[in-house]
C-alpha positions as CSV (number, residue, x, y, z in Angstrom):
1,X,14.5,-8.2,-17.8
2,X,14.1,-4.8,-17.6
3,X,10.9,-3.2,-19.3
4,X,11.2,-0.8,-22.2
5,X,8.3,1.7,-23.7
6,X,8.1,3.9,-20.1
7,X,6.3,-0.2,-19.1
8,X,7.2,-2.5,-16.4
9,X,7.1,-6.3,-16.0
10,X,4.8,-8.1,-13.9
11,X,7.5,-9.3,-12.1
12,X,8.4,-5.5,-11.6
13,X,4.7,-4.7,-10.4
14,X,4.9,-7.9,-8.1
15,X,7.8,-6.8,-6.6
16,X,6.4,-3.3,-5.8
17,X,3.2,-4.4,-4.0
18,X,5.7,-6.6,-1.8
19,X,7.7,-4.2,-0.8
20,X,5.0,-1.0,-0.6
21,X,2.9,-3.9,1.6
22,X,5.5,-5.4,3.7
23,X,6.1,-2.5,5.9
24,X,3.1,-1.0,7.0
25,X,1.5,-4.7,7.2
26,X,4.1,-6.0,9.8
27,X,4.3,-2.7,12.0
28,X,1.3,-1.5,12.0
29,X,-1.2,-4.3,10.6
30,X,-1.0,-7.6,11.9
31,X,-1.1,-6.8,15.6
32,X,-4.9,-6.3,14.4
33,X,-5.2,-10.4,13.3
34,X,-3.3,-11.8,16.3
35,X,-5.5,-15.3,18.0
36,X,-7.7,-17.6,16.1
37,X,-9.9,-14.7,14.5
38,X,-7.1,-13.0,13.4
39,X,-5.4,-16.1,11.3
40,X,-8.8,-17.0,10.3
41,X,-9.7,-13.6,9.0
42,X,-6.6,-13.2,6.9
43,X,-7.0,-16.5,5.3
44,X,-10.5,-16.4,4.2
45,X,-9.4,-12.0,3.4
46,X,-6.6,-13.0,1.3
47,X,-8.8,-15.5,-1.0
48,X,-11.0,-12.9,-1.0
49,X,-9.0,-10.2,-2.3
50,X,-7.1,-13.0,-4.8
51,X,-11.0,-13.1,-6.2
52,X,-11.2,-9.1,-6.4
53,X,-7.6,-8.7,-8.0
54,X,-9.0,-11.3,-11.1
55,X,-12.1,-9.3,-10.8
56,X,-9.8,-6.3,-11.7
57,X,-7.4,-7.4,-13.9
58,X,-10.2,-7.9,-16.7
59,X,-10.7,-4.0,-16.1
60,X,-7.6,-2.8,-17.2
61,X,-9.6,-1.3,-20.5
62,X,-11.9,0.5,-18.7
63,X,-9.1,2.7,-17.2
64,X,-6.9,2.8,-20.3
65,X,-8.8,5.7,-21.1
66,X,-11.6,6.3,-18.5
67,X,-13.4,9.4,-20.2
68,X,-14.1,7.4,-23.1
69,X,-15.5,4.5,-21.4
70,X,-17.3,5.9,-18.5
71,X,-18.0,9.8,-19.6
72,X,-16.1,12.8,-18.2
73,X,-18.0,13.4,-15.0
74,X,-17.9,9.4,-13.5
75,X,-14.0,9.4,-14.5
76,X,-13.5,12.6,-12.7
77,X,-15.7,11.2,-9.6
78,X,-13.8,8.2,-9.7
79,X,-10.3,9.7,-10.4
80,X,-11.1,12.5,-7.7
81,X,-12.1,9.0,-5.0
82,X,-8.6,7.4,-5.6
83,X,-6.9,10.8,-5.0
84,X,-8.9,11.0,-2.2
85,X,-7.9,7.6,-0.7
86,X,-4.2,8.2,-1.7
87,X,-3.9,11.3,0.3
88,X,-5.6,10.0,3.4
89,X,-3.2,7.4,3.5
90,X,-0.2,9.6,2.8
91,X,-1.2,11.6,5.6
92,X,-1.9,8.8,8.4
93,X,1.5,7.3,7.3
94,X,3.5,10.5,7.6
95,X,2.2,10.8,10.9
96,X,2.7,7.2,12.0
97,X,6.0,6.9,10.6
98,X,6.9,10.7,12.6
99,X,6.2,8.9,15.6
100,X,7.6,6.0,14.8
101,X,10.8,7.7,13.8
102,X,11.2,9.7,16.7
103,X,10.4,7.0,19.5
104,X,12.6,4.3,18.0
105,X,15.3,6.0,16.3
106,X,16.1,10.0,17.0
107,X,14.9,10.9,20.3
108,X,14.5,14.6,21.3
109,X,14.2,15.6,17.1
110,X,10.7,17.3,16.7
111,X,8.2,14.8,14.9
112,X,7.5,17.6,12.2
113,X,11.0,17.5,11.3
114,X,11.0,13.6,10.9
115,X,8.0,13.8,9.1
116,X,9.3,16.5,6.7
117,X,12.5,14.1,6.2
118,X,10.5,11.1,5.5
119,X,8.1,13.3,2.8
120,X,11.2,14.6,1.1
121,X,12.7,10.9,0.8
122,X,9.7,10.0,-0.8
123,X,9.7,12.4,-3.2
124,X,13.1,11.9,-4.4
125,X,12.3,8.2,-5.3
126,X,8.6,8.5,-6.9
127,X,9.4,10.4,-10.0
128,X,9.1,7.6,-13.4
129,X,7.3,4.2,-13.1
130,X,9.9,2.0,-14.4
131,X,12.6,3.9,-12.0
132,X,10.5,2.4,-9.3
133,X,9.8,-1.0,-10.9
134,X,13.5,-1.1,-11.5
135,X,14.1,-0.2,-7.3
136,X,11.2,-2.8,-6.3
137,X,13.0,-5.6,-8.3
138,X,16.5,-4.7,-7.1
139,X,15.7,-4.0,-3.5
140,X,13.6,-7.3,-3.4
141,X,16.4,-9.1,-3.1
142,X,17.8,-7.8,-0.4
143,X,15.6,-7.6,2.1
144,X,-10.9,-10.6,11.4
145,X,-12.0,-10.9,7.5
146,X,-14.1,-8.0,6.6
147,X,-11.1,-5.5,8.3
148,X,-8.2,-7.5,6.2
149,X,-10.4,-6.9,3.0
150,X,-11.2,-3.5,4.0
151,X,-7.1,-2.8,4.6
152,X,-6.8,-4.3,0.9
153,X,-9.2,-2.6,-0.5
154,X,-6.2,-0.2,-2.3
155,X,-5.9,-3.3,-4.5
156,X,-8.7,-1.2,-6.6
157,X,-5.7,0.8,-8.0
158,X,-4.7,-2.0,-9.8
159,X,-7.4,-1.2,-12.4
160,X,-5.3,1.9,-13.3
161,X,-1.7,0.8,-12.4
162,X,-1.7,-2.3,-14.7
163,X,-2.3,-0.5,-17.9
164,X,1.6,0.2,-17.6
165,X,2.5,-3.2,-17.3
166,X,3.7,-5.4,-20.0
167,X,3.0,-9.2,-20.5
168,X,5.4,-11.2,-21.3
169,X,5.8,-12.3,-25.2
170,X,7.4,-15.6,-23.6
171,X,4.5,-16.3,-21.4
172,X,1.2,-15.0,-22.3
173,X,-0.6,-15.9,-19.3
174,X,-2.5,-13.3,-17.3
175,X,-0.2,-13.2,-14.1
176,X,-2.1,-10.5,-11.9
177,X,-1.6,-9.7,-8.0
178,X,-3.1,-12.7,-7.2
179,X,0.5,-14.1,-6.7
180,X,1.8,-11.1,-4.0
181,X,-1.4,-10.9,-2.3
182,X,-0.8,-14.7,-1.6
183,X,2.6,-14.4,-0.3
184,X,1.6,-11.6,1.6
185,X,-1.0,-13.0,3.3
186,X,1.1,-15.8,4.8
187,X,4.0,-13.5,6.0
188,X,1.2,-11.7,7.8
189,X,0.0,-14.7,8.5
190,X,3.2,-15.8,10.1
191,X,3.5,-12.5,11.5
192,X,0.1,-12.3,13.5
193,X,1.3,-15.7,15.0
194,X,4.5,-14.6,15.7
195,X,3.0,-12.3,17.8
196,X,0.0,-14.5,19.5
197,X,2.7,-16.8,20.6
198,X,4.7,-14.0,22.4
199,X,2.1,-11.8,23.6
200,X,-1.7,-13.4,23.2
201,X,-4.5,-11.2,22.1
202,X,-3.2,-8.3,23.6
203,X,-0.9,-6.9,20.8
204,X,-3.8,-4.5,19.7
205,X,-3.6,-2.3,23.1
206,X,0.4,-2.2,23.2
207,X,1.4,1.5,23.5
208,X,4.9,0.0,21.5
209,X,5.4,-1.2,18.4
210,X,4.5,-5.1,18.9
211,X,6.9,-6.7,16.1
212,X,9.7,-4.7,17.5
213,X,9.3,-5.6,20.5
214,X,9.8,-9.1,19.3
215,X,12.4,-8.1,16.5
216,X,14.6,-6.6,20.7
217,X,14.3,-10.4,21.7
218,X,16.7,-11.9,19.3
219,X,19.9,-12.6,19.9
220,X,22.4,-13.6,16.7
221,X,25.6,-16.3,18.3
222,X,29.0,-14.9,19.0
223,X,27.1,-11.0,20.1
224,X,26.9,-10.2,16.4
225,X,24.3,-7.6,15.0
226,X,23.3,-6.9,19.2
227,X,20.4,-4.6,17.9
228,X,18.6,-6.6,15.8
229,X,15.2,-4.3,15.9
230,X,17.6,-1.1,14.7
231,X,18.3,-3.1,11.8
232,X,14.8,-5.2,11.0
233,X,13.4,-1.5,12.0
234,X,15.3,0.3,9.1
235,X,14.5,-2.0,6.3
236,X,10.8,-1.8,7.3
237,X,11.8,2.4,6.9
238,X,12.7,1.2,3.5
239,X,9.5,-0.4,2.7
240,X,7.6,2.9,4.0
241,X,9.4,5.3,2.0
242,X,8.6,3.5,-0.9
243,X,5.1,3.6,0.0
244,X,4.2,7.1,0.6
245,X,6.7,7.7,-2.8
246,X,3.7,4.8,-4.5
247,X,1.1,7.3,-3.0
248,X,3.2,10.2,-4.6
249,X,3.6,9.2,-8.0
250,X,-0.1,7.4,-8.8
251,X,-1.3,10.2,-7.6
252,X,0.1,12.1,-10.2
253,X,-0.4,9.2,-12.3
254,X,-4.3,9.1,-12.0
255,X,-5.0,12.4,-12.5
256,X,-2.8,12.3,-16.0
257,X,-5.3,9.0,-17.1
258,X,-8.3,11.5,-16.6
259,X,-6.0,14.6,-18.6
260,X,-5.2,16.6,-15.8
261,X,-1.3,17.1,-15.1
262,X,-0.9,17.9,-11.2
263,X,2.4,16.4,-10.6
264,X,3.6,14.7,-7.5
265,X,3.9,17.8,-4.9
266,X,-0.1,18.7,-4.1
267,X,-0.1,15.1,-3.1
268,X,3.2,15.6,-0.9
269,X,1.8,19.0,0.8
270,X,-1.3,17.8,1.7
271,X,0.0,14.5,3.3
272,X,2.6,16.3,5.1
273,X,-0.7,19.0,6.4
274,X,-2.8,15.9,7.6
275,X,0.2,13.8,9.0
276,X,1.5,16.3,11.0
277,X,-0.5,19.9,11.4
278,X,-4.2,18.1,11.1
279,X,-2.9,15.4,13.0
280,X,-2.5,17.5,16.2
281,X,-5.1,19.0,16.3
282,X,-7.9,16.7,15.3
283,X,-6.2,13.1,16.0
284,X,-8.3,11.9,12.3
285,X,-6.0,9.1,12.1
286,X,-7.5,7.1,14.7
287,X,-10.8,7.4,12.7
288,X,-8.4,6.0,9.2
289,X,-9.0,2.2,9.7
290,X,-12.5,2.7,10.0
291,X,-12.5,5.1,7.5
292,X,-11.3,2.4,5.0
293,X,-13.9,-0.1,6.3
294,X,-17.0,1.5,6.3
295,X,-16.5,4.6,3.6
296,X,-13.6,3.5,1.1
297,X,-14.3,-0.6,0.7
298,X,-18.1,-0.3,0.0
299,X,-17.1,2.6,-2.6
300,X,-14.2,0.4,-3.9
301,X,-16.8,-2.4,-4.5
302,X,-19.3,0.0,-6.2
303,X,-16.2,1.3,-8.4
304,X,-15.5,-2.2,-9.6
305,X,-18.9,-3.1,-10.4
306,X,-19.7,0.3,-12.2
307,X,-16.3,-0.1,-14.3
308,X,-17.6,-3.8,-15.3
309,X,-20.8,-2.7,-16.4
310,X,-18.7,0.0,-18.5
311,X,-16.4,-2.6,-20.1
312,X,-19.1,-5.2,-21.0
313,X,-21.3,-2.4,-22.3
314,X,-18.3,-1.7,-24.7
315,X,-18.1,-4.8,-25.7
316,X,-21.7,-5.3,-26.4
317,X,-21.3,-2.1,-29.0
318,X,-18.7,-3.7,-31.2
């Protein structure tokens, strides 16, 4: 069922980190994992981020109100890190998805353009959070270890996403992520070996799209659906615009937790700037995964810990 109170389901919130996920991991993620090292890493990753999501969930009343628990000026840092993280990402996936856009799909259309397209699309889908539980749950039915942690290390939003979600009256167990970063992790999984078998280790230094590549290969009997990557190719699109609309709306979202309304379109700008102006002239998004690895997961942990010392402090005043 639907949720009700401007809340969503868990089955709702487990549907959105599928499908904001499944994209981005498959394109542009697993070719990173292919070979033993690869398999390995997201196995022991996965657990590992299963163990920070449980870590989280017992969070949620930190960031119910986050002034009140942590003070105004650690709320603001913390608010001002996520919106941080959320625009870096908009703007490496604008860019990635501009080039992706324009050497697989519309050839001889300026990336800026495709970039612009793929901002606006977005926008127009990332406006109210059960509007896009509602689209998660719908759509779903149609369609090395320290880097996989470090790639997951957004699961730290969770801390401030789940406050909207509603359990169940029926159930009243405490669902989580735990369950989508599981099935996640094998389709990546699955992924990464899909791609070991077909071209070894050497995924990582393919100037093309690796999954695609694979996706050109198959063949349906009787000639039907001849280009199967087209297709496979625009339901991944799907997944991305829904994404960078994610990225849209929590940004908006976290600065309204901390009482500052900035809406959805600062966020929009500014991704569109790095993704495609910033882009060209710096290249930054080359320096993104490590980035995440060595600046935003180390921060993320620190985060967690300082919000559990907050929670269990409250609890020792009552």
């Amino acid at each position: 069922m639907f949720a009700e109170n401007n809340r969503i389901s868990w089955l709702q919130m487990h549907c959105q980190c599928l499908l904001a996920a499944l994209g981005v991991g498959l394109i542009w993620g697993i070719p990173e994992f292919t070979g033993r090292e690869g398999a390995v890493g997201i196995l022991i990753g996965g657990v590992l981020l299963v163990l920070w999501s449980g870590i989280l969930r017992r969070q949620m009343t930190v960031f119910r109100d986050p002034i009140r628990y942590l003070g105004k000026a650690p709320a603001w840092l913390i608010a001002g890190i996520w919106e941080s993280y959320l625009v870096f990402t908009g703007g490496w996936l604008v860019g990635k998805v501009g080039h992706l856009a324009g050497e697989y799909l519309v050839s001889g259309v300026p990336e800026t353009l495709l970039s612009l397209i793929f901002v606006l699309a977005a926008l127009g889908g990332s406006h109210h959070v059960q509007a896009r539980g509602r689209l998660a749950q719908i759509s779903w039915g149609v369609k090395s270890i320290g880097k996989y942690v470090a790639y997951g290390s957004g699961i730290g939003l969770m801390t401030w996403l789940t406050v909207q979600v509603r359990d169940s009256k029926e159930k009243r167990r405490k669902e989580g992520l735990a369950p989508a970063i599981g099935q996640l992790s094998l389709w990546f999984l699955t992924g990464a070996v899909l791609l070991t078998v077909n071209f070894g280790t050497d995924a990582t230094t393919m100037n093309t799209c690796p999954i695609l590549e694979v996706m050109a290969g198959v063949e349906l009997p009787g000639g039907f659906l001849r280009r199967v990557d087209l297709i496979f190719l625009s339901i991944l699109l799907f997944s991305l615009v829904f994404l960078l609309g994610s990225i849209f709306f929590y940004s908006s979202y976290v600065a309204d937790r901390i009482h500052i309304s900035i809406g959805r379109l600062p966020s929009a700008i500014l991704c569109f700037l790095l993704g495609t102006t910033a882009q060209k002239q710096w290249n930054w998004s080359r320096q993104y995964p490590r980035m995440l690895s060595r600046v935003y997961l180390p921060v993320c942990l620190m985060m967690t810990v300082c919000a559990a010392w907050a929670r269990r402090k409250s609890y020792g005043k009552r």
